[in-house]
C-alpha positions in Angstrom: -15.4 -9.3 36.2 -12.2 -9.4 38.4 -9.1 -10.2 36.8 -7.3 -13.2 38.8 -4.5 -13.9 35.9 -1.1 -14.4 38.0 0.7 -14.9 35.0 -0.3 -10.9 33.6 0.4 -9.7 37.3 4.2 -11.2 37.4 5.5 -8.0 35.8 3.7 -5.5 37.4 4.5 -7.2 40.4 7.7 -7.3 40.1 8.2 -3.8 39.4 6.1 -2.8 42.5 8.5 -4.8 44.8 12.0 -3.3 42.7 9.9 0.2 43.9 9.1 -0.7 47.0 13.3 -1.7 48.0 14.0 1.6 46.0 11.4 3.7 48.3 12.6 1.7 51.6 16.2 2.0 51.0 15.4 5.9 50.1 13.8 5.8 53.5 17.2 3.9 55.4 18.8 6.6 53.7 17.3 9.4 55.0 16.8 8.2 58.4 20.2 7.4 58.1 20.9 11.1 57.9 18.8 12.1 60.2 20.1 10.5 63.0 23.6 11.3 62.2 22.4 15.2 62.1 20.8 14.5 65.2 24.2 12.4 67.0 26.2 15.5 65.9 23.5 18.1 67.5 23.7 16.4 70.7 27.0 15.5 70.6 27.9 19.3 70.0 25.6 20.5 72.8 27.2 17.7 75.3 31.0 19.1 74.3 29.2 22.6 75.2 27.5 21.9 78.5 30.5 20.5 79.7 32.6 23.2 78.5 30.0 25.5 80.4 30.9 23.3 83.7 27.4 21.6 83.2 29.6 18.3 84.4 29.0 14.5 83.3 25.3 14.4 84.0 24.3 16.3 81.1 27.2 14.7 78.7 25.3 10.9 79.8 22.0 12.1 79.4 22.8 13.7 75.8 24.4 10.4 74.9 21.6 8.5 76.4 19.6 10.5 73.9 21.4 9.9 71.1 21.5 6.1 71.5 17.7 6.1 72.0 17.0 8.1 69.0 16.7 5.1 66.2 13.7 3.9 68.0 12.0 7.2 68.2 12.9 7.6 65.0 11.4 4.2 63.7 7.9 5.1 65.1 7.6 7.7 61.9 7.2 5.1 59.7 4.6 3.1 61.3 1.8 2.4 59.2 -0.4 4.9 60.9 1.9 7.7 59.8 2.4 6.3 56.2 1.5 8.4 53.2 -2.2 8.3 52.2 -1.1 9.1 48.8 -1.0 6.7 45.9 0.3 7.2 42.2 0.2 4.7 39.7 1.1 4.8 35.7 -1.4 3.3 32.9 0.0 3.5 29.4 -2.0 3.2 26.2 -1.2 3.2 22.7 -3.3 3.0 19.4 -3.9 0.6 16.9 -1.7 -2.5 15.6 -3.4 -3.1 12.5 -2.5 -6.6 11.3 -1.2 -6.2 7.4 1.2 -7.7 4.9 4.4 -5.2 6.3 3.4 -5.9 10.1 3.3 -9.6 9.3 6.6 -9.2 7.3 8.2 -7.0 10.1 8.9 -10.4 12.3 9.9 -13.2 9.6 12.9 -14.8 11.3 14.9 -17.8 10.4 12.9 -20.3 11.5 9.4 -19.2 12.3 8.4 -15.3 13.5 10.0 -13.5 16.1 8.8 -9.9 17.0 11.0 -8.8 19.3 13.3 -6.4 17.4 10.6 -4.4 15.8 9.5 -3.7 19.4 13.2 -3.4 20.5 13.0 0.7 21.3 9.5 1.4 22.2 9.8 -2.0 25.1 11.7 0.6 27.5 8.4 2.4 27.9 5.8 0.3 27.3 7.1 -1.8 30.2 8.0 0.5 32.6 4.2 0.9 33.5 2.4 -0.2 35.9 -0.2 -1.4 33.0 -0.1 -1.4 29.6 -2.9 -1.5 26.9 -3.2 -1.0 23.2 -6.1 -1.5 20.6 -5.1 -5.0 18.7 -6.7 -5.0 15.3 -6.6 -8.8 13.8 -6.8 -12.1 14.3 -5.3 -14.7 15.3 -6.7 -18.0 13.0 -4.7 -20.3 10.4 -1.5 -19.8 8.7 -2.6 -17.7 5.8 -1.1 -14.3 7.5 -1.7 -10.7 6.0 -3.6 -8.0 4.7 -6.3 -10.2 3.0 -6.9 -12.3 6.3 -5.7 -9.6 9.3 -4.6 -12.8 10.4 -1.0 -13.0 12.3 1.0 -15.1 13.8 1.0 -16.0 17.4 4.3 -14.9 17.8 3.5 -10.9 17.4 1.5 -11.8 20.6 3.8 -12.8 22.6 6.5 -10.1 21.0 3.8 -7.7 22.7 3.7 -9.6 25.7 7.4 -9.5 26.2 7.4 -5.7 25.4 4.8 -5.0 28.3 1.5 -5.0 27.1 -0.9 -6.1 29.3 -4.2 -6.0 27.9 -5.7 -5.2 24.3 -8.6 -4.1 23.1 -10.5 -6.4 20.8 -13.7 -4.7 20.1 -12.9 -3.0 17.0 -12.8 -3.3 13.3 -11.5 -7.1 12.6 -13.3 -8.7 16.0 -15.2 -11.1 13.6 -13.2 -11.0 10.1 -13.0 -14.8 10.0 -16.2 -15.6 11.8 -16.9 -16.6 15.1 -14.2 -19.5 15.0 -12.1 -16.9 14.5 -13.0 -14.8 17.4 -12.3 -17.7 19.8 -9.1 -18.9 18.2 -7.9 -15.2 18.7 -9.1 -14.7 22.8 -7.7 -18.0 23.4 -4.3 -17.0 21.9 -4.3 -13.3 23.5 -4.8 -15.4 26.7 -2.2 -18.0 26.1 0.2 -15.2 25.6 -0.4 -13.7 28.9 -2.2 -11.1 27.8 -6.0 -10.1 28.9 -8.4 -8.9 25.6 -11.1 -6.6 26.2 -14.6 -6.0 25.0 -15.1 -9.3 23.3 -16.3 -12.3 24.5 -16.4 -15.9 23.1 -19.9 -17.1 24.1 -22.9 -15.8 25.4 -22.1 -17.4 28.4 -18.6 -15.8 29.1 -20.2 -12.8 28.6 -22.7 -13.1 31.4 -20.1 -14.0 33.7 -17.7 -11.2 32.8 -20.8 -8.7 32.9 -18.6 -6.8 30.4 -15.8 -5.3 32.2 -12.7 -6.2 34.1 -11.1 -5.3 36.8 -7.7 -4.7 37.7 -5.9 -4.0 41.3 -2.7 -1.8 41.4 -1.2 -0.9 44.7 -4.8 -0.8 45.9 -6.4 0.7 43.1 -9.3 -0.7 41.7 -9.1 0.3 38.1 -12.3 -0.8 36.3 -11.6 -1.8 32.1 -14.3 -1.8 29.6 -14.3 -1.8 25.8 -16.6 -0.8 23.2 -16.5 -0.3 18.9 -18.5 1.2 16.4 -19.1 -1.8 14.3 -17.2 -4.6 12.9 -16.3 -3.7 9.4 -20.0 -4.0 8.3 -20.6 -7.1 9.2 -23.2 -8.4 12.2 -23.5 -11.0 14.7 -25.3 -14.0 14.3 -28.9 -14.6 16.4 -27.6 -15.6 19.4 -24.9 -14.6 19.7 -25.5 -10.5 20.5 -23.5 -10.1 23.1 -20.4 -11.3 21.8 -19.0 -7.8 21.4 -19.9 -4.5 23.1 -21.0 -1.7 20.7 -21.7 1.3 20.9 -24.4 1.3 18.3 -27.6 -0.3 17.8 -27.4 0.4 13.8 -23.6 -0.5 14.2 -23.4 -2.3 10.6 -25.2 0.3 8.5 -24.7 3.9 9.1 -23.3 4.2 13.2 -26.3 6.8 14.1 -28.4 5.3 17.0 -26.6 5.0 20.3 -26.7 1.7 22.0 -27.5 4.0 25.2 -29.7 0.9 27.1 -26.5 -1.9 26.4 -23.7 0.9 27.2 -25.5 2.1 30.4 -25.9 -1.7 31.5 -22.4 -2.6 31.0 -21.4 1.1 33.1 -23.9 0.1 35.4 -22.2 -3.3 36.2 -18.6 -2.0 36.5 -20.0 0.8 39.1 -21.7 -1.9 40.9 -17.6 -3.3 41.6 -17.0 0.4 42.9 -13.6 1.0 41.1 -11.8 3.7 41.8 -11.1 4.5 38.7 -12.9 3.1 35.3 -11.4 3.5 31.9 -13.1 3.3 28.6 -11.2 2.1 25.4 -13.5 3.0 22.5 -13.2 2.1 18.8 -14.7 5.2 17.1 -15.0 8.2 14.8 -13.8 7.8 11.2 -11.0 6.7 9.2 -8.3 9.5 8.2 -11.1 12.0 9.2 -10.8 14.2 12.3 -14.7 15.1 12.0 -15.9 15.0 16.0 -19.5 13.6 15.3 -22.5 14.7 17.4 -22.8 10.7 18.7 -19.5 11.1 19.5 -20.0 13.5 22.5 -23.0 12.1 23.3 -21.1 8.7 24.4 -18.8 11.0 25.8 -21.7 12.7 28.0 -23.3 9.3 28.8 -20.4 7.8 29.7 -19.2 10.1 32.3 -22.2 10.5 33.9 -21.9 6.6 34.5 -18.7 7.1 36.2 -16.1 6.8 33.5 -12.7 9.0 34.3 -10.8 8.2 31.2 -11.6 7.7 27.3 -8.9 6.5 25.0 -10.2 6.5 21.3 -8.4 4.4 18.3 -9.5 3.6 14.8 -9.5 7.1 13.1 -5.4 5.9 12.6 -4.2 9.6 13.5 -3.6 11.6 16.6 -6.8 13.6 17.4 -6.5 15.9 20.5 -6.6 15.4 24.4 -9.1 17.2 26.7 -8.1 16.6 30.4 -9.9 18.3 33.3 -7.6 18.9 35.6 -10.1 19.8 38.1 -12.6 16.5 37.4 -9.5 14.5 37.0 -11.4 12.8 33.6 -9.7 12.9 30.3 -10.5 12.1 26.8 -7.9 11.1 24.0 -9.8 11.5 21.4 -7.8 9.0 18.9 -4.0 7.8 20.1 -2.9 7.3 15.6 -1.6 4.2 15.0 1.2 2.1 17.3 1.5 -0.3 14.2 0.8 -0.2 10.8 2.0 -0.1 6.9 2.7 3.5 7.8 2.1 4.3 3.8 -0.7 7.0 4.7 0.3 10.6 5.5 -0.4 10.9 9.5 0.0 7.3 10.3 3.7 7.2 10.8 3.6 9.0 13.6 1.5 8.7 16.7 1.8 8.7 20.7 2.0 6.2 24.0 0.4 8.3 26.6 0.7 7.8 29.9 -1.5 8.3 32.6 -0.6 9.3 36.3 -3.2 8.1 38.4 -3.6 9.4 42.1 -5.3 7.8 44.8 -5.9 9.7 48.6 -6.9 7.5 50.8 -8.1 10.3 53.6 -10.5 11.9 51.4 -11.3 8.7 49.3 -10.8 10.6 45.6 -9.1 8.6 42.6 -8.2 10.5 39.6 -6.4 11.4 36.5 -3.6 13.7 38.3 -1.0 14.2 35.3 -0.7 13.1 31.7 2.6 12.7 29.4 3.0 11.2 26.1 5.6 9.6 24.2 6.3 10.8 20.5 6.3 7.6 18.4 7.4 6.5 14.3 7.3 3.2 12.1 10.3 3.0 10.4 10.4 1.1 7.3 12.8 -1.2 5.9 13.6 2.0 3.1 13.9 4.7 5.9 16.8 2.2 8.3 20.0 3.6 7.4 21.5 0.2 8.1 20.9 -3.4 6.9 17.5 -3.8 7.7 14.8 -6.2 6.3 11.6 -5.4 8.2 9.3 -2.4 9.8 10.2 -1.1 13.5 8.6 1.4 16.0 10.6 3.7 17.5 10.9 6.5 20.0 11.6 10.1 17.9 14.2 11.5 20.1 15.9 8.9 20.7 15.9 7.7 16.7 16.8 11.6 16.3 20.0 11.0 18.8 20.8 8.4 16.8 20.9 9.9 13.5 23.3 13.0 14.6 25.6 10.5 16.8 25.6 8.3 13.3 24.5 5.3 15.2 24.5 1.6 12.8 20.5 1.5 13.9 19.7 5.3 12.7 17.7 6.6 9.5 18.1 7.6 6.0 18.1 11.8 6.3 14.5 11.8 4.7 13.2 9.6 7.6 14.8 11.9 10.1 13.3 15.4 8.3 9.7 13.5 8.7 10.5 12.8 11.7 10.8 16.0 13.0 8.1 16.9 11.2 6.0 14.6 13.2 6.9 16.0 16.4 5.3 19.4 15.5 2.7 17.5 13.8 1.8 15.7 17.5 2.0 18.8 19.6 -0.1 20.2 17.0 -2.9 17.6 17.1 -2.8 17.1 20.6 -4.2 20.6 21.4 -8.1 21.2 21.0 -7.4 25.0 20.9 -5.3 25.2 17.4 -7.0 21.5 16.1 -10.5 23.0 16.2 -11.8 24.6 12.9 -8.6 23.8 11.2 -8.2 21.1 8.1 -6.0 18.0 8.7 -3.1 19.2 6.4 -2.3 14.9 6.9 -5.5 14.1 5.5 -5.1 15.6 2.6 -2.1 14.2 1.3 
């Protein structure tokens, strides 16, 4: 379904008009340049003509030139000479597991405010043209935590205000606290401005979503859709079936038989839109395992054949490699760790934001995946601060790194910073297919 949310769009929206004034002043700028090249050309050939003896005639029409050059200039940048090309940025990050030290991370005052354990890692979430990530809780009564993966509605907005955009809600905790507590939770992701993906609360929203949404950026038509596993073991009631895409049709037992009829359908509907560009958040694989199963690639195979360009995995809660065709423009991010989390669990301190650059050529009609990049990522925990702090943060790794060397009041104990750079090799290390293949998750075993 077609997003129409003004209130999501105000950001991105913003930023495209701060680049449009930057990329029209860049323009002034250079025509600016142009012309005075061009004034001191003609000016210089109208001092030399008359030195020559070629007389007033040729000094007026050089300066007649000269003063007519702005509008021959101007006609460059009509729209019928504009770049065909378009680039835009999607960023993605992995799971925010809803626990007892996430909950913790924003007790305030009065109330829950988020905004300080997202104070470093807003700069680049927000800086996006779009921004997703894979939220794993609830949001349903006041008993917050671990037990419930309830949290308050505060983290939502903190998200919100940090430049997430949309989050994934197909996963592990869609349907903890029962149906009531699915719909409590899309109408607060919604109430915070922020679109959820891959669940739906009726049959009936369902039907008209048709399972997807659809986003326009600068004239892209990037198509959204969201799929899990399973639901920590538990099912759906009768009735109620379509309440969450899956991926399999044994999805609370043992995650073997491929949904292939409901996934094709939902493909099939977002194709029918004709994206440019369709993305596929998928809540897969295994917990603290790095095993690739065979179902695995065969959603993989299905789902690019049905026209999906770009797979981002989460629940595995580690960094699992990247395969990007540069020539297909598709890639797969096979798991992007954890954004958010207790952090307690060798390989879940760490993880990445990756950002996609996203090219559109309007002569020959092709959208893809052009470019990818990736921001190195850490939870910081109240032990590892180096400075009176009371709660969890995320941060970026170089910067945190700057930090600790310029002896900053926000920098980390010297253990923090030694795992931090440890998790910087760790990243590059699990981000490549080529060494990660065959090899056993030194993380995992700890």
């Amino acid at each position: 379904m077609p997003l129409h949310d003004d209130e999501m769009n105000r950001r991105r929206e913003k930023r495209d008009a701060m680049r449009k004034r930057r990329e029209a002043e860049a323009k002034r700028m250079r025509l600016r340049l142009i012309l005075a090249g061009l004034v001191l050309v003609l000016c210089g050939f109208g001092i030399f003509r008359l030195v020559r003896g070629g007389g007033a005639e040729e000094s007026q029409q050089a300066q007649t030139q000269a003063t007519e050059a702005p509008t021959e200039a101007t006609r460059s940048t009509s729209p019928a000479q504009r770049d065909p090309i378009t680039t835009i940025h999607i960023k993605a990050a992995g799971d925010l597991n809803v626990t007892d030290t996430v909950v913790s991370s924003g007790v305030a005052v009065s109330g829950y405010d988020y905004t300080a354990a997202f104070k470093d890692v807003a700069a680049v979430l927000s800086e996006a043209d779009l921004t997703v990530l894979n939220f794993e809780g609830n949001i349903y009564g006041s008993t917050y935590g671990t037990q419930t993966t309830c949290a308050p509605v505060e983290l939502l907005q903190s998200l919100r205000n940090a430049g997430v955009d949309m989050v994934q809600t197909a996963n592990s905790c869609t349907v903890n606290n029962g149906l009531n507590g699915l719909v409590s939770t899309l109408q607060a992701i919604r109430s915070a401005g922020i679109e959820p993906l891959g669940a739906y609360s009726s049959e009936e929203e369902f039907r008209r979503s048709k399972g997807y949404t659809i986003v326009e950026i600068q004239g892209i038509r990037v198509a959204f859709v969201a799929f899990t596993k399973g639901m920590g073991g538990r099912g759906l009631p009768a009735g109620n079936e379509s309440l969450v895409n899956l991926l399999y049709t044994d999805y609370a037992t043992n995650y073997q038989e491929v949904d292939t009829e409901r996934i094709e359908t939902i493909l099939k509907n977002a194709e029918a839109e004709r994206p440019d560009i369709t993305i596929a958040m998928v809540h897969w694989g295994s917990e603290y395992n790095d095993a690739i199963s065979s179902s695995q690639e065969s959603i993989i195979s299905l789902m690019q054949r049905r026209g999906v360009d770009v797979i981002l995995g989460t629940h595995p809660h580690l960094v699992q490699p990247i395969e990007y065709d540069a020539a297909s423009g598709t890639l797969v991010a096979y798991s992007l760790g954890d954004f958010f989390g207790d952090a307690t669990r060798a390989g879940t301190n760490y993880s990445i934001i990756l950002d996609l650059e996203i090219t559109k050529d309007a002569t020959s009609g092709v959208t893809r995946v052009t470019d990818y990049s990736y921001t190195p990522i850490y939870t910081v925990k109240k032990t590892e601060s180096a400075g009176d702090y009371t709660y969890s943060r995320v941060v970026r790794i170089e910067n945190a790194l700057s930090a600790y060397e310029g002896r900053f009041l926000d920098s980390v104990t010297t253990t923090c910073k030694e795992s931090m750079e440890k998790a910087l090799t760790r990243i590059a290390e699990r981000l490549d297919m080529q060494k990660w293949l065959g090899t056993e998750d030194e993380d995992a075993k700890k």
